[in-house]
Short mmCIF file of the C-alpha atoms (twelve columns), coordinates in Angstrom:
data_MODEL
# 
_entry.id   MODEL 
# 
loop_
_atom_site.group_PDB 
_atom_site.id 
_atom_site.type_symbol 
_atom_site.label_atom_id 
_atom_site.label_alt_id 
_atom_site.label_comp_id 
_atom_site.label_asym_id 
_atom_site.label_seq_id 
_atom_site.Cartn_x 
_atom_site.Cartn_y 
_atom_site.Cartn_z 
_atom_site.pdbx_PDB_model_num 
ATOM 1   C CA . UNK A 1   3.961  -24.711 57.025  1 
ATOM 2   C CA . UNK A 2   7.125  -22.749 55.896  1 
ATOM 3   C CA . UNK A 3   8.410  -24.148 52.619  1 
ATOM 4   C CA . UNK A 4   12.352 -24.703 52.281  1 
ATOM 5   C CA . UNK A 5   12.467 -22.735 49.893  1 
ATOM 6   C CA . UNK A 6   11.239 -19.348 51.747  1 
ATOM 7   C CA . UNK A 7   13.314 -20.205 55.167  1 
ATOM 8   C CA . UNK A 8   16.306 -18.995 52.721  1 
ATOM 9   C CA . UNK A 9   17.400 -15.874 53.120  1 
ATOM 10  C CA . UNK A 10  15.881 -13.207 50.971  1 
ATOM 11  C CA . UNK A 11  19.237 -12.058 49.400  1 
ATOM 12  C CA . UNK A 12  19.350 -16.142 48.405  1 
ATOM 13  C CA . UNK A 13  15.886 -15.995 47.168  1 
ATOM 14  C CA . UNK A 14  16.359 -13.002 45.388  1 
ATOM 15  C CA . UNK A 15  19.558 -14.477 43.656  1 
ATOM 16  C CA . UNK A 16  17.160 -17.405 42.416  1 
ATOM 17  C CA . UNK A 17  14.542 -15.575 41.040  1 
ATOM 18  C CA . UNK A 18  16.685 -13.551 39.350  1 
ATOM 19  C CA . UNK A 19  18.597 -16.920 37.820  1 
ATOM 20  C CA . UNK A 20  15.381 -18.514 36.610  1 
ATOM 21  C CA . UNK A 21  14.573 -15.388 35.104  1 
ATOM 22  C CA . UNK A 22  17.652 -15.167 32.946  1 
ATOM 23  C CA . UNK A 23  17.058 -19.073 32.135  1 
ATOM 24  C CA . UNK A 24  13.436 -18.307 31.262  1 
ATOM 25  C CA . UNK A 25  15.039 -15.562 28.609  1 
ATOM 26  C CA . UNK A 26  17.766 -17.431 27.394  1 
ATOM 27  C CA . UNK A 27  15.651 -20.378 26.507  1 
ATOM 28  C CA . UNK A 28  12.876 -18.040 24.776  1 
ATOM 29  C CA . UNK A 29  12.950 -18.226 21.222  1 
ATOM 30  C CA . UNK A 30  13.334 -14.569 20.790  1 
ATOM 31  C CA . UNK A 31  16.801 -14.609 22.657  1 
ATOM 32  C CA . UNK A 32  17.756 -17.503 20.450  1 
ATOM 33  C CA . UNK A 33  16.885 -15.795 17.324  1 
ATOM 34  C CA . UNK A 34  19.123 -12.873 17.999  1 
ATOM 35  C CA . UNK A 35  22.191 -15.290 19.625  1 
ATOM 36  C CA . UNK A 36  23.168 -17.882 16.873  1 
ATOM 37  C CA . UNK A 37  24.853 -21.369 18.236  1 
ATOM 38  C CA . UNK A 38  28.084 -20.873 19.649  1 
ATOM 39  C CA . UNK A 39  28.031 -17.248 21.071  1 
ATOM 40  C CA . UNK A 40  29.266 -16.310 24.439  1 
ATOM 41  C CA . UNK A 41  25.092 -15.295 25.477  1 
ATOM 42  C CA . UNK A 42  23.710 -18.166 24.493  1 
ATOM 43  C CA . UNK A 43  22.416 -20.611 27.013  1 
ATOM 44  C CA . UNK A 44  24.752 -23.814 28.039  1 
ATOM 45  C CA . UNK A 45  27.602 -22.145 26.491  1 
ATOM 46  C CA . UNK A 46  31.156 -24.120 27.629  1 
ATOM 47  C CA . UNK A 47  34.499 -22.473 27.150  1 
ATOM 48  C CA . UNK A 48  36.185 -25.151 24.357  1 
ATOM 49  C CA . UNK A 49  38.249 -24.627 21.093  1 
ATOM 50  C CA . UNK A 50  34.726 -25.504 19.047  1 
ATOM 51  C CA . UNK A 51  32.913 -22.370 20.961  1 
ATOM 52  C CA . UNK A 52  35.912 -20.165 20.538  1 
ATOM 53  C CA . UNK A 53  36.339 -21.055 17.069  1 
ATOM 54  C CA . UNK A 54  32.467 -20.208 17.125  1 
ATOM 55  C CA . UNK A 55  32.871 -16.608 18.287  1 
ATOM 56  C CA . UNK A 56  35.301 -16.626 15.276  1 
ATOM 57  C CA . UNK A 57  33.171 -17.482 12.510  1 
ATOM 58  C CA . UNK A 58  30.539 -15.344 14.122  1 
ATOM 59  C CA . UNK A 59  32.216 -12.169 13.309  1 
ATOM 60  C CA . UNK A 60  30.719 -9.740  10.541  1 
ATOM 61  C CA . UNK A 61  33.934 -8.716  9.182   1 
ATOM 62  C CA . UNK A 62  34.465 -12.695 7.959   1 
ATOM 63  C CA . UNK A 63  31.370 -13.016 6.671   1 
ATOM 64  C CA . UNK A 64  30.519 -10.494 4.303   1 
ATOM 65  C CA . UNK A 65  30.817 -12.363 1.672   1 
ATOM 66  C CA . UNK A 66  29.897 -16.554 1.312   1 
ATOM 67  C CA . UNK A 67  32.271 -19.189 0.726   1 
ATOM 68  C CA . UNK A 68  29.306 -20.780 -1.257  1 
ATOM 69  C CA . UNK A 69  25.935 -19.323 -2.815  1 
ATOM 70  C CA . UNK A 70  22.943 -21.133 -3.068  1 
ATOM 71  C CA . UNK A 71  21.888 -21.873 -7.070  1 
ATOM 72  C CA . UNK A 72  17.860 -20.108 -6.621  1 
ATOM 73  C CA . UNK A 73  19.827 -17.260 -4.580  1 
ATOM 74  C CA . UNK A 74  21.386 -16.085 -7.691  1 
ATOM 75  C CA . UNK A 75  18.704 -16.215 -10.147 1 
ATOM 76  C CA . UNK A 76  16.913 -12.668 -10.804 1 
ATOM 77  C CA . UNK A 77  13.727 -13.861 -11.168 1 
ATOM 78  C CA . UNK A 78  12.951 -14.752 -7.658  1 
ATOM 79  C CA . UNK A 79  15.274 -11.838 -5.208  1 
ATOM 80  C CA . UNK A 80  14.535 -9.416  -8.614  1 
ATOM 81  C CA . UNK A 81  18.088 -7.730  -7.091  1 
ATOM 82  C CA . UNK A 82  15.785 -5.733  -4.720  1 
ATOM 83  C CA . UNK A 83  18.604 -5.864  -1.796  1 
ATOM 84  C CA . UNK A 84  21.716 -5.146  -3.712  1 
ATOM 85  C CA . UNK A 85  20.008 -2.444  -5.582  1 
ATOM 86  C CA . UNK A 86  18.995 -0.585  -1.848  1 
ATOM 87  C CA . UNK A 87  22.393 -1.202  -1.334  1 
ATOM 88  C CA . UNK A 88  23.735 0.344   -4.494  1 
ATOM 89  C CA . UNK A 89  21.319 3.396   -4.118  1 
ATOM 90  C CA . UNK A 90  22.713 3.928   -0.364  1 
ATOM 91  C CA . UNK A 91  26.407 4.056   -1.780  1 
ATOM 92  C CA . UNK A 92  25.111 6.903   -4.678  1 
ATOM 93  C CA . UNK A 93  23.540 8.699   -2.150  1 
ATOM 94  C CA . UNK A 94  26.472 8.549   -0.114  1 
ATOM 95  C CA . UNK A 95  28.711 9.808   -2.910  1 
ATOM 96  C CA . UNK A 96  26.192 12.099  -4.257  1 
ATOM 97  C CA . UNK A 97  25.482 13.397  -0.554  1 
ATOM 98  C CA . UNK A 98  29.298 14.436  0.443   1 
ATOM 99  C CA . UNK A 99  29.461 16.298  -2.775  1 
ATOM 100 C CA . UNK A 100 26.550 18.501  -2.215  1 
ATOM 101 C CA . UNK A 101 27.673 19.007  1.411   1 
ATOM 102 C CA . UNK A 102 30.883 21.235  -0.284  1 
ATOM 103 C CA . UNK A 103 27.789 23.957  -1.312  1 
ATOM 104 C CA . UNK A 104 24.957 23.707  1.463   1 
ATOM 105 C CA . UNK A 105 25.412 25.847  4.186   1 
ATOM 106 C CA . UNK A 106 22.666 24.738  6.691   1 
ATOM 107 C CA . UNK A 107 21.662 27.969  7.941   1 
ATOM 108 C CA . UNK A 108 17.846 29.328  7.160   1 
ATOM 109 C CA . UNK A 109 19.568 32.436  5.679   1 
ATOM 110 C CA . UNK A 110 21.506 30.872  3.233   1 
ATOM 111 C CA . UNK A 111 20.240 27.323  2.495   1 
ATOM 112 C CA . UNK A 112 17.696 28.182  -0.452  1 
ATOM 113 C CA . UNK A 113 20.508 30.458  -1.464  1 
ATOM 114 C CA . UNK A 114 22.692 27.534  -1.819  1 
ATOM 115 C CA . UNK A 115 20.356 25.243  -3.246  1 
ATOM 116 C CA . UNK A 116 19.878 27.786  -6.275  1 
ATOM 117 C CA . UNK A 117 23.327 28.670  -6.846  1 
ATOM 118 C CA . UNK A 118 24.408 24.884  -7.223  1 
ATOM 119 C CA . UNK A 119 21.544 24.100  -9.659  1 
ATOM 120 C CA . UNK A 120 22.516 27.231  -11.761 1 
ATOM 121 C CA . UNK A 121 26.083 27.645  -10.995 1 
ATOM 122 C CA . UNK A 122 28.448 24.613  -10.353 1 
ATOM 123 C CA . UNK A 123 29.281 22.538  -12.872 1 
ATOM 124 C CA . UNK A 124 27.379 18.780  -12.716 1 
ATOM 125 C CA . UNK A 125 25.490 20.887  -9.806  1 
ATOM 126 C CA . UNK A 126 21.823 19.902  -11.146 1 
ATOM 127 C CA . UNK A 127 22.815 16.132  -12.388 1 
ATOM 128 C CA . UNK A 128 23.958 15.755  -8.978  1 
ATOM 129 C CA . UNK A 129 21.388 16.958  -7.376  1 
ATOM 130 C CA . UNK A 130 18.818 15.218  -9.495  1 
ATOM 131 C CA . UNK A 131 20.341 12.192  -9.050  1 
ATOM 132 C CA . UNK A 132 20.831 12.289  -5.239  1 
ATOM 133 C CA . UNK A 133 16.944 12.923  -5.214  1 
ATOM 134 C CA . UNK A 134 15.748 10.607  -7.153  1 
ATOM 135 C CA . UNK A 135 17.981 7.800   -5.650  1 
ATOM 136 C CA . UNK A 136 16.164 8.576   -2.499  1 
ATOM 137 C CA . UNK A 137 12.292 8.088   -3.935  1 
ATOM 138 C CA . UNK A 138 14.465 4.651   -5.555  1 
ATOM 139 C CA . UNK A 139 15.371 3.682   -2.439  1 
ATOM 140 C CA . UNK A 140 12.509 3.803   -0.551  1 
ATOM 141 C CA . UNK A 141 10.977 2.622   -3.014  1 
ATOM 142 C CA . UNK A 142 13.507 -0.913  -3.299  1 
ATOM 143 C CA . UNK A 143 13.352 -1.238  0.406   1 
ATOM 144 C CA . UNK A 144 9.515  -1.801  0.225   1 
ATOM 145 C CA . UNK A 145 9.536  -3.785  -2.852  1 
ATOM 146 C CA . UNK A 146 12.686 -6.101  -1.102  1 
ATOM 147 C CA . UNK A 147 10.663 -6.348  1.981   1 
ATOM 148 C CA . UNK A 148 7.300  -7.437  0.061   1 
ATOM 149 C CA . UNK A 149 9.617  -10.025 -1.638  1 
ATOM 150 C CA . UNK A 150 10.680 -11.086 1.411   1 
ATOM 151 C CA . UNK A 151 7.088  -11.420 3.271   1 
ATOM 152 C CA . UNK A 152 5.849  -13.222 0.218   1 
ATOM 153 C CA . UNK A 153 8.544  -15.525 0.204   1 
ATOM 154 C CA . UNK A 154 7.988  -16.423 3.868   1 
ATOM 155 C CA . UNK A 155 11.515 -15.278 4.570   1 
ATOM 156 C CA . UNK A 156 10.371 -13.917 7.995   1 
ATOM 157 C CA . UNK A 157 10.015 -17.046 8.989   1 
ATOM 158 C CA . UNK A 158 12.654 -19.112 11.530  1 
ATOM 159 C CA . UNK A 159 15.867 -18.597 11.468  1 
ATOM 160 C CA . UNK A 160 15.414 -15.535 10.085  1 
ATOM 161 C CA . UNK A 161 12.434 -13.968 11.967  1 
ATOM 162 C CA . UNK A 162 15.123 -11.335 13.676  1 
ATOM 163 C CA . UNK A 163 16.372 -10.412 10.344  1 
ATOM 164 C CA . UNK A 164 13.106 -9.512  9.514   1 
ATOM 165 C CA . UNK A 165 12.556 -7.077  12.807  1 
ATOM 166 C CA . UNK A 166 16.270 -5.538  11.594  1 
ATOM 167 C CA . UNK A 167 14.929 -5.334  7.822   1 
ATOM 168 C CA . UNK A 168 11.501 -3.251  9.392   1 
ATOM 169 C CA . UNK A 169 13.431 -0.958  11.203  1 
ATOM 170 C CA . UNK A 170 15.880 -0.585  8.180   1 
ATOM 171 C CA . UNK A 171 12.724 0.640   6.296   1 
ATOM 172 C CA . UNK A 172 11.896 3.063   8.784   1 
ATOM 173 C CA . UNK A 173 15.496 4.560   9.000   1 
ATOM 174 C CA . UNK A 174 15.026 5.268   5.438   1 
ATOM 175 C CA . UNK A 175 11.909 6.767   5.833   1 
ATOM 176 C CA . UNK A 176 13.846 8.878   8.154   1 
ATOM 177 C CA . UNK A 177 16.601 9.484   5.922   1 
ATOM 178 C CA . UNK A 178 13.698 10.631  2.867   1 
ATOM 179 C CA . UNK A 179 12.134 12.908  5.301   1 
ATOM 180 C CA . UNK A 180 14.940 14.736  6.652   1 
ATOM 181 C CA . UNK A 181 16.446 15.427  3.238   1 
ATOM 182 C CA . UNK A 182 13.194 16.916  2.148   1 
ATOM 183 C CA . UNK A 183 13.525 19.656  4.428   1 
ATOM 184 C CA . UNK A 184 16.986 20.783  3.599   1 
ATOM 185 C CA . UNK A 185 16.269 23.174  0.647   1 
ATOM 186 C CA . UNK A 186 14.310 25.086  3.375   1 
ATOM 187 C CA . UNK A 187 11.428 26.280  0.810   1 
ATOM 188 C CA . UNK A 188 7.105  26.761  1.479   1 
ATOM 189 C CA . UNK A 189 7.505  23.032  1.012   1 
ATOM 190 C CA . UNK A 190 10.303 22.410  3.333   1 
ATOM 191 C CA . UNK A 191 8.864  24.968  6.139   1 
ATOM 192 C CA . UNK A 192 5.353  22.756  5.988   1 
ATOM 193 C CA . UNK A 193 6.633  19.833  6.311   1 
ATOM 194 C CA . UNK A 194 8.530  20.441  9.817   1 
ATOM 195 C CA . UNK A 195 5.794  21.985  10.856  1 
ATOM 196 C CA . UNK A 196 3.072  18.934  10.297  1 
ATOM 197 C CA . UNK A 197 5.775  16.703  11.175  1 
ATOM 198 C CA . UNK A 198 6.963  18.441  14.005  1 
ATOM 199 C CA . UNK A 199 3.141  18.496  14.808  1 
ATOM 200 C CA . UNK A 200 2.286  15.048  14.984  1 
ATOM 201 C CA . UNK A 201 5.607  13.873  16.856  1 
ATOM 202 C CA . UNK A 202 4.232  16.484  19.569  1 
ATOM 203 C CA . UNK A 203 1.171  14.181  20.208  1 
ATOM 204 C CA . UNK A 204 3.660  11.334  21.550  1 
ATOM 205 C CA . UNK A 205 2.001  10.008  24.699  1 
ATOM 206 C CA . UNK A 206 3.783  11.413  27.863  1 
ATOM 207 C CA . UNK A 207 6.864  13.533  26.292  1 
ATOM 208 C CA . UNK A 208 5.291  14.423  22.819  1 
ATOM 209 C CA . UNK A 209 6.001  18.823  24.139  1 
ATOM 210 C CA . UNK A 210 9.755  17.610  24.554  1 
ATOM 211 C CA . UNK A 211 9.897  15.609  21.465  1 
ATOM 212 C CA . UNK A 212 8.511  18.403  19.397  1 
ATOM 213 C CA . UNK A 213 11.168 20.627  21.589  1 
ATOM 214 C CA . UNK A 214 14.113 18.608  21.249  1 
ATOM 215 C CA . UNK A 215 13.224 18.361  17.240  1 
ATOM 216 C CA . UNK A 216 12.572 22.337  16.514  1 
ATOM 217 C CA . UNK A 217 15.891 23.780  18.693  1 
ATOM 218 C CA . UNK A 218 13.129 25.994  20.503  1 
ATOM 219 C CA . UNK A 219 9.529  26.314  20.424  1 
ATOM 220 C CA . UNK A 220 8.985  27.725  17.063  1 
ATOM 221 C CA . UNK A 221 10.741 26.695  13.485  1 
ATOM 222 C CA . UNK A 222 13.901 28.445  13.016  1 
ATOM 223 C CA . UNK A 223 17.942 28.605  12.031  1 
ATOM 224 C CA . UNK A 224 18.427 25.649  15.253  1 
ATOM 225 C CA . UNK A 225 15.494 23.574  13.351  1 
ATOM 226 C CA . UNK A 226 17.230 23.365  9.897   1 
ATOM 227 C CA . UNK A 227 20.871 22.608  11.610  1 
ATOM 228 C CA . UNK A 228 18.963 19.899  13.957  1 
ATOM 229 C CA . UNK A 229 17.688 17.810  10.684  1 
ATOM 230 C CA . UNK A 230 20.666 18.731  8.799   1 
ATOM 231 C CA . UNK A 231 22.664 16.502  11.368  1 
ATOM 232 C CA . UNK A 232 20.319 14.005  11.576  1 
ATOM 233 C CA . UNK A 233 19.923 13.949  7.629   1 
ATOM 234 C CA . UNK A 234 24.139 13.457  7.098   1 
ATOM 235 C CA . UNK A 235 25.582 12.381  10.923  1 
ATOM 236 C CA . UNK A 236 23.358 10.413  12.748  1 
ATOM 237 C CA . UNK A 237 21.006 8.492   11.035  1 
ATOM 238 C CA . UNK A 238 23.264 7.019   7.983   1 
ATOM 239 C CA . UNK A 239 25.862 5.947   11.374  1 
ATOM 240 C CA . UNK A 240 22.626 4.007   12.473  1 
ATOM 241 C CA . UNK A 241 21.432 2.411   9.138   1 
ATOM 242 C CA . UNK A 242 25.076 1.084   8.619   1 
ATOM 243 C CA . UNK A 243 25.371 -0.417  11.540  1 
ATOM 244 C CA . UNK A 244 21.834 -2.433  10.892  1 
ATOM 245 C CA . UNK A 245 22.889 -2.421  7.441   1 
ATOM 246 C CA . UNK A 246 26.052 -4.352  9.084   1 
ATOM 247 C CA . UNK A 247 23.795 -6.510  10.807  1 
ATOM 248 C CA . UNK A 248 21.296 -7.151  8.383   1 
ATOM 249 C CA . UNK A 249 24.151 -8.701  5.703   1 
ATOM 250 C CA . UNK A 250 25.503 -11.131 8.681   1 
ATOM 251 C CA . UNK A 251 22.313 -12.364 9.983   1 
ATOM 252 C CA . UNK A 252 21.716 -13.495 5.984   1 
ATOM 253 C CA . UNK A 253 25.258 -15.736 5.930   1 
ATOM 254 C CA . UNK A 254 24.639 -16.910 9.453   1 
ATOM 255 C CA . UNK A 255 20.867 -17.875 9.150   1 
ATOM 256 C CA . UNK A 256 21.692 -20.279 5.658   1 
ATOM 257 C CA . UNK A 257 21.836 -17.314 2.750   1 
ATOM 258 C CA . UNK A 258 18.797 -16.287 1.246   1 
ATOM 259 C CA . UNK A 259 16.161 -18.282 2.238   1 
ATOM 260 C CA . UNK A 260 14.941 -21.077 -0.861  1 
ATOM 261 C CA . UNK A 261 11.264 -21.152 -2.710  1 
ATOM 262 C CA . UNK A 262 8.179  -22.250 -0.467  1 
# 
């Protein structure tokens, strides 16, 4: 016997399936982790002044800062200052970054060149560059100690378990960021370094030959390896960490501030 529901056409059926599909995601609890009360994705959502004024208070740019903080939040015995201070390191290595950029030429001719000649010839040339480095082994440093806080503190925990998933990947853009930098002064070090790296990303499953490609400008280390980093060290990857930087602050006001004592 021929049910009602198959004597529907199929572009009907298909249109069903496809609807209790998107219910089945908007109900899970990932899709409600990510899409707070009130926004425009979330399941059951009605178009009235509360909703709208929803979207609203939703927005990053008004939440940056709380209207109110939490009285454990504050005290530096239990967040030890672990986010602000990855924070504060990202800013110095921001500053610290742009200022070396005015000496660095990223070409495999000159780039040890112009490592040399700024340690030994511009003024503040080796504080800066001491300090840019060793903000980087700080702030990889802070970002696992912060996220150790966090796991400890069973912070991952709902509301705030896509925070956590945003805080993991912010840890591995900063392993990113590390790495890159390290090659830059294009030394034995430097020259090792792509090439075990550039190595192991060549044993990704399926593409790892056009990984390794994409990542060395050829098929051997060269002048297009150095300028490929060297845009993924200042360009690309800081865009993408502010952005989930972005994120990551929000999804603290909107999930209740930092989460209390167990």
């Amino acid at each position: 016997m021929v049910s009602t529901e198959e004597r529907k056409p199929l572009p009907q059926r298909i249109s069903a399936k496809m609807s209790q599909l998107g219910d089945q995601v908007q109900s899970s609890q990932a899709w409600n982790s990510i899409f707070r009360p009130g926004s425009i994705f979330r399941k059951g959502y009605t178009d009235s002044p509360r909703n709208r004024s929803y979207v609203v208070m939703n927005s990053v740019l008004y939440h940056l800062h709380p209207v109110k903080v939490k009285r454990h939040a504050v005290k530096v015995s239990y967040t030890l200052c672990l986010g602000g201070l990855s924070f504060f390191l990202f800013i110095l290595l921001t500053v610290t970054g742009i200022f070396l950029m005015f000496f660095y030429r990223p070409t495999a001719a000159q780039a040890w060149d112009d490592i040399y000649i700024l340690q030994t010839s511009v003024t503040f040339g080796l504080l800066v560059r001491n300090m840019h480095r060793w903000a980087a082994h700080l702030m990889v440093l802070t970002v696992f100690l912060h996220m150790a806080r966090v796991f400890y503190h069973g912070a991952y925990k709902p509301p705030r378990e896509f925070n956590w998933v945003i805080g993991v990947i912010l840890l591995t853009l900063t392993l990113l960021l590390s790495f890159t930098g390290y090659l830059l002064p294009w030394d034995q070090l430097a020259l090792w370094a792509v090439t075990v790296g550039t190595n192991m990303m060549g044993y990704t499953p399926v593409f790892g030959d056009q990984v390794r490609f994409v990542l060395l400008g050829g098929v051997e280390i060269g002048n297009d390896t150095l300028l490929r980093w060297y845009v993924l060290h200042v360009l690309m990857l800081p865009f993408v960490i502010v952005i989930f930087m972005a994120i990551h602050f929000w999804r603290v006001r909107k999930d209740g501030g930092i989460s209390g004592p167990l």
